[in-house]
Structure formats: structure tokens, C-alpha cells
C-alpha atoms as an extended CHARMM CRD file, in Angstrom:
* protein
*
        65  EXT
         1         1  UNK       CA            177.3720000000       75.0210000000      108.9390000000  PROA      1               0.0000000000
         2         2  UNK       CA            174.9900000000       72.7140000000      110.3280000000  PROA      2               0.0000000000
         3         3  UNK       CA            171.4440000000       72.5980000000      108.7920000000  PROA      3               0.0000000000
         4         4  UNK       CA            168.6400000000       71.2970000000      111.0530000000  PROA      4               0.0000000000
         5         5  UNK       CA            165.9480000000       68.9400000000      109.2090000000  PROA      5               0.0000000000
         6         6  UNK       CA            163.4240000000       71.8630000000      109.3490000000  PROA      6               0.0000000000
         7         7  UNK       CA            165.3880000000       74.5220000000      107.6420000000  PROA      7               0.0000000000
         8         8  UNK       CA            166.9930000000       71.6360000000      105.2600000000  PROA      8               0.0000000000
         9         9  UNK       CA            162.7090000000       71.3170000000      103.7580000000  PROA      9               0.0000000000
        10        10  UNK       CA            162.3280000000       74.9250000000      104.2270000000  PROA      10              0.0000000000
        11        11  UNK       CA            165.3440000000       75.7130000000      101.6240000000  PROA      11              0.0000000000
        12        12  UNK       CA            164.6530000000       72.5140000000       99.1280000000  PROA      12              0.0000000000
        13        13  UNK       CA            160.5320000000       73.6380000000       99.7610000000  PROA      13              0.0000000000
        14        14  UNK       CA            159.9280000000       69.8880000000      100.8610000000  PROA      14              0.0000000000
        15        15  UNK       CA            157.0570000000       69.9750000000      103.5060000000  PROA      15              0.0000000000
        16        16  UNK       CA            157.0060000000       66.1630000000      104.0740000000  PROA      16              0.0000000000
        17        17  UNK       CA            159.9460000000       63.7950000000      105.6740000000  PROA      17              0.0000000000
        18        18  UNK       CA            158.7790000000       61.1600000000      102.6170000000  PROA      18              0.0000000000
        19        19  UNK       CA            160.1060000000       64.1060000000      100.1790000000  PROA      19              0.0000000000
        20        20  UNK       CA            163.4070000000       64.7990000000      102.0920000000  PROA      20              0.0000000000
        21        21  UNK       CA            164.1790000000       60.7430000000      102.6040000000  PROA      21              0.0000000000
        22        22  UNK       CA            163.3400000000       60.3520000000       98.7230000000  PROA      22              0.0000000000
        23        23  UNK       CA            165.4450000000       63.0330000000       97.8480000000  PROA      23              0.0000000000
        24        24  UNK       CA            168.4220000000       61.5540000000      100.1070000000  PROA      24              0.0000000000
        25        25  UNK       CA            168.2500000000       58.3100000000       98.9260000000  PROA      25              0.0000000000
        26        26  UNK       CA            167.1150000000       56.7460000000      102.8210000000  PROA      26              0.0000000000
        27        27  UNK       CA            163.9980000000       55.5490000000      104.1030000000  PROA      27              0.0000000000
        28        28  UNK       CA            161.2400000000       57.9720000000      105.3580000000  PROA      28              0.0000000000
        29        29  UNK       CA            161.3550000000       56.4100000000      109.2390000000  PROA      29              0.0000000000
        30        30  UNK       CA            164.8130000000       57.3980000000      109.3950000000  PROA      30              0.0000000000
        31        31  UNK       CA            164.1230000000       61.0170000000      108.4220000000  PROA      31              0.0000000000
        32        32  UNK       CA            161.5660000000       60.6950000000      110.6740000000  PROA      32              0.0000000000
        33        33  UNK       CA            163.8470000000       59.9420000000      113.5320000000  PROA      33              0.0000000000
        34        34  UNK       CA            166.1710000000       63.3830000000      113.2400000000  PROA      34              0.0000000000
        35        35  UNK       CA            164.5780000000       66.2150000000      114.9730000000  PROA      35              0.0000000000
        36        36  UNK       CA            163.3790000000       68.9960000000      113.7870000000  PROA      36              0.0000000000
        37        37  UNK       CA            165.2130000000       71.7190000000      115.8260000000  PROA      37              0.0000000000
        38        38  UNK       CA            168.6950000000       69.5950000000      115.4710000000  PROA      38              0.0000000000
        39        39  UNK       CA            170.7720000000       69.2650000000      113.0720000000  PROA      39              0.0000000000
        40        40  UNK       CA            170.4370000000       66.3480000000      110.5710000000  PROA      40              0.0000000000
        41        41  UNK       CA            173.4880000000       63.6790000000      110.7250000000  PROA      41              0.0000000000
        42        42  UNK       CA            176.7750000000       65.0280000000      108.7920000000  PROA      42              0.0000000000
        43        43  UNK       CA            176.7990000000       62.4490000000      106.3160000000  PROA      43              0.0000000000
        44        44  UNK       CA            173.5390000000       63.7090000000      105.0860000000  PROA      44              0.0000000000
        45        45  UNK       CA            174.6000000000       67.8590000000      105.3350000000  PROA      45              0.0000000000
        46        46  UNK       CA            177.8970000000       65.7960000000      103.1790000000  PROA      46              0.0000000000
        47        47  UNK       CA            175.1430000000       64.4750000000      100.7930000000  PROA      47              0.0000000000
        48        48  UNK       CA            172.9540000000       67.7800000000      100.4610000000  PROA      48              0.0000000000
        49        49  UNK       CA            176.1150000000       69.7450000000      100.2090000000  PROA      49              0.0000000000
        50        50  UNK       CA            176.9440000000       67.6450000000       96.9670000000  PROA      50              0.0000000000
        51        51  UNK       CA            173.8100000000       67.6580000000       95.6020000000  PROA      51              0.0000000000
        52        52  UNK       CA            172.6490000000       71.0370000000       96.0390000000  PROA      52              0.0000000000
        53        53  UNK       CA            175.9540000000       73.5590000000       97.0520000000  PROA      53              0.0000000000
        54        54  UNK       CA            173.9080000000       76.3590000000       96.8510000000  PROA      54              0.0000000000
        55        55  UNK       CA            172.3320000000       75.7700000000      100.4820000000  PROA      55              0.0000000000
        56        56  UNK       CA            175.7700000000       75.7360000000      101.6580000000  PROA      56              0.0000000000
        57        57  UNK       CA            177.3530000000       78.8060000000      101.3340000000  PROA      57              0.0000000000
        58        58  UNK       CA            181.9870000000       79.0670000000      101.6560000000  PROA      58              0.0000000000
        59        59  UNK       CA            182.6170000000       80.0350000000      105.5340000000  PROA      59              0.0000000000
        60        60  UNK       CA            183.4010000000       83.6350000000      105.9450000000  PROA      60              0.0000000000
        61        61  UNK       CA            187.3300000000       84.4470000000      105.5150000000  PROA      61              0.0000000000
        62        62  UNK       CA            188.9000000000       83.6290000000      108.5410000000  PROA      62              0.0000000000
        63        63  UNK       CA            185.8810000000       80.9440000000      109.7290000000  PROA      63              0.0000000000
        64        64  UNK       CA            186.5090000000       77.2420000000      110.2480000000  PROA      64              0.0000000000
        65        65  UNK       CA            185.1560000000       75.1300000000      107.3310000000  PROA      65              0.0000000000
């Protein structure tokens, strides 16, 4: 599942891009950079995924992983 940057903060309730880039480790202009209605690079939904599973639910039986 891809997770756009906007529904990434609205599941962690993070309103800023400083919050999600401290959370993620990265600086806060290259948060910045993603859009909001796309979704956030895969190494990042990797990271998230790891650090928080719970946003992430297991594909349906039968859906791609």
C-alpha cells in the first residue's frame, strides 16, 4: 500500500513536515519536497512500516504484497 505524506501525518497525528522528517530520521526540506497528494518515496513507507506496522495493515488474501 502506498501512503501519501498527508495521510502518513494524519495516522502518526503529525501536522508539521519538521515532525514527520524528525520522526524519519531526514531533514525537514526533504519532507518538504514530497507532495502531499503522492505517495512518499518507498524507502520511507520501508522505514514507517518498521517503525510503526500498525499503519500498514497484511494485503488481503489473494492481493500482491
Amino acid at each position: 500500500m502506498d501512503m501519501t505524506k498527508a495521510a502518513v501525518k494524519a495516522a502518526l497525528n503529525i501536522e508539521t513536515d519538521a515532525a514527520l522528517a524528525s520522526l524519519l530520521g531526514i531533514g525537514r526540506w526533504a519532507v518538504g519536497q514530497w507532495p502531499a497528494d503522492q505517495p512518499i518515496p518507498q524507502a520511507r513507507q520501508w522505514q514507517l512500516q518498521a517503525m510503526r506496522p500498525e499503519l500498514f495493515p497484511a494485503p488481503a488474501k489473494g492481493e500482491a504484497a
